[in-house]
N, C-alpha and C positions, 0 to 999 in steps of 0.2 A: 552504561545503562543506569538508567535511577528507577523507581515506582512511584509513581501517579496516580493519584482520586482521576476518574474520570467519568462523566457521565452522558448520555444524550445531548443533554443541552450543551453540554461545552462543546460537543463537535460540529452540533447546528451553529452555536454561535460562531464559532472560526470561518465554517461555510461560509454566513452569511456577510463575514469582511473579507467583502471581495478583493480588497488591496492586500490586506497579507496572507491570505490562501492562495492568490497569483501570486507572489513574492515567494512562498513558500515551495510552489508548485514549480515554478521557476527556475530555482537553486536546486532542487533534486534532480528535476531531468538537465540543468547544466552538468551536476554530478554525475549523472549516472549515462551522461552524451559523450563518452573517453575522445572518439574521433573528431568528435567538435562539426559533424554534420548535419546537425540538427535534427536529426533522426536518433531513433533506440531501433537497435537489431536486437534479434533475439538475444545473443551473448550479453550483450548493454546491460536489458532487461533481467539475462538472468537472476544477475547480483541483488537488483529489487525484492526479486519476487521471491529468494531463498531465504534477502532478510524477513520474511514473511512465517518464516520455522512454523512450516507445515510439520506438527507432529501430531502424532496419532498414541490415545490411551488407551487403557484397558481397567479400566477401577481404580484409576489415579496412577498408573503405571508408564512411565512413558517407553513406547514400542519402538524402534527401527525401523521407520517404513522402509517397502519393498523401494530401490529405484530407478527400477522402471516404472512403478505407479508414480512416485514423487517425481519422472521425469513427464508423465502426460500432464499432470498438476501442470506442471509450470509450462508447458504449454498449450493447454488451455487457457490459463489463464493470459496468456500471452493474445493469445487469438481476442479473447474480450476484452483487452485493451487496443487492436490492432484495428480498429471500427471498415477500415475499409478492405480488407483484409491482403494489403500489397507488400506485407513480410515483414513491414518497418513501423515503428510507432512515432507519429507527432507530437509536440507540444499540448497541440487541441485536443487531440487522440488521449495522449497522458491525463490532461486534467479534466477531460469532461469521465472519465472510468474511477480517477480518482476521488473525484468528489460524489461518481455514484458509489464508490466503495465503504467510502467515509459515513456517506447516509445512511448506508444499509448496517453500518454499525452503529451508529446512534442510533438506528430505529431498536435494533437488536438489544441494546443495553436500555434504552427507557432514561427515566428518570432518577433510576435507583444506581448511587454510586458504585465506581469498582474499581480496585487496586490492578494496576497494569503496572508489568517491568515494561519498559519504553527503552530505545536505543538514544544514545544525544544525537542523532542526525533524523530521527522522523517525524514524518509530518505530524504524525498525532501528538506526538510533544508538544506541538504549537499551539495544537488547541489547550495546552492545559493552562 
């Protein structure tokens, strides 16, 4: 893990090169595709979406979530990556949820910098 400035713009800019946001996009679902069938099952997915550390505050306090709540999390969110809803996730599937995901965080964050801890294997690392 290291921490990164991060802003809107630097996530737009990644988006919009399109050659290593597909390169990027690419290497994670080859990573996170164990069986090599070009598909994500939910299990695939899981390991994605946990590194995602849904946690829940309370005045700066970090909570325990319940997990059966943190287990519909991850499948919901699993379902809005899953666009045709046939139980497996594609390539095209992965990257067109990823880059709406990415947008909705640059739109979220603005212009206005912000320190993020970042794992060394994800995407948003790349935008930095």
């Amino acid at each position: 893990m290291s921490v990164e400035i991060l802003d809107g713009a630097a996530i737009v800019n990644f988006l919009q090169d399109e050659e290593a946001f597909s390169a990027s996009v690419l290497n994670r679902f080859a990573y996170l595709d164990t069986d090599n069938d070009g598909l994500l099952s939910y299990a695939e997915m899981l390991k994605e979406l946990q590194s995602l550390r849904v946690l829940e505050t309370h005045f700066g306090i970090d909570v325990e979530p319940d997990p059966d709540e943190l287990a519909r999390v991850y499948e919901s969110l699993f379902v809005q990556f899953d666009h045709n809803l046939n139980g497996t996730i594609d390539l095209d599937e992965f990257k067109k949820e990823t880059k709406q995901m990415m947008l909705a965080m640059a739109n979220g964050l603005g212009f206005l910098p912000v320190q993020m801890v970042l794992e060394e294997d994800s995407i948003l690392k790349k935008s930095c």
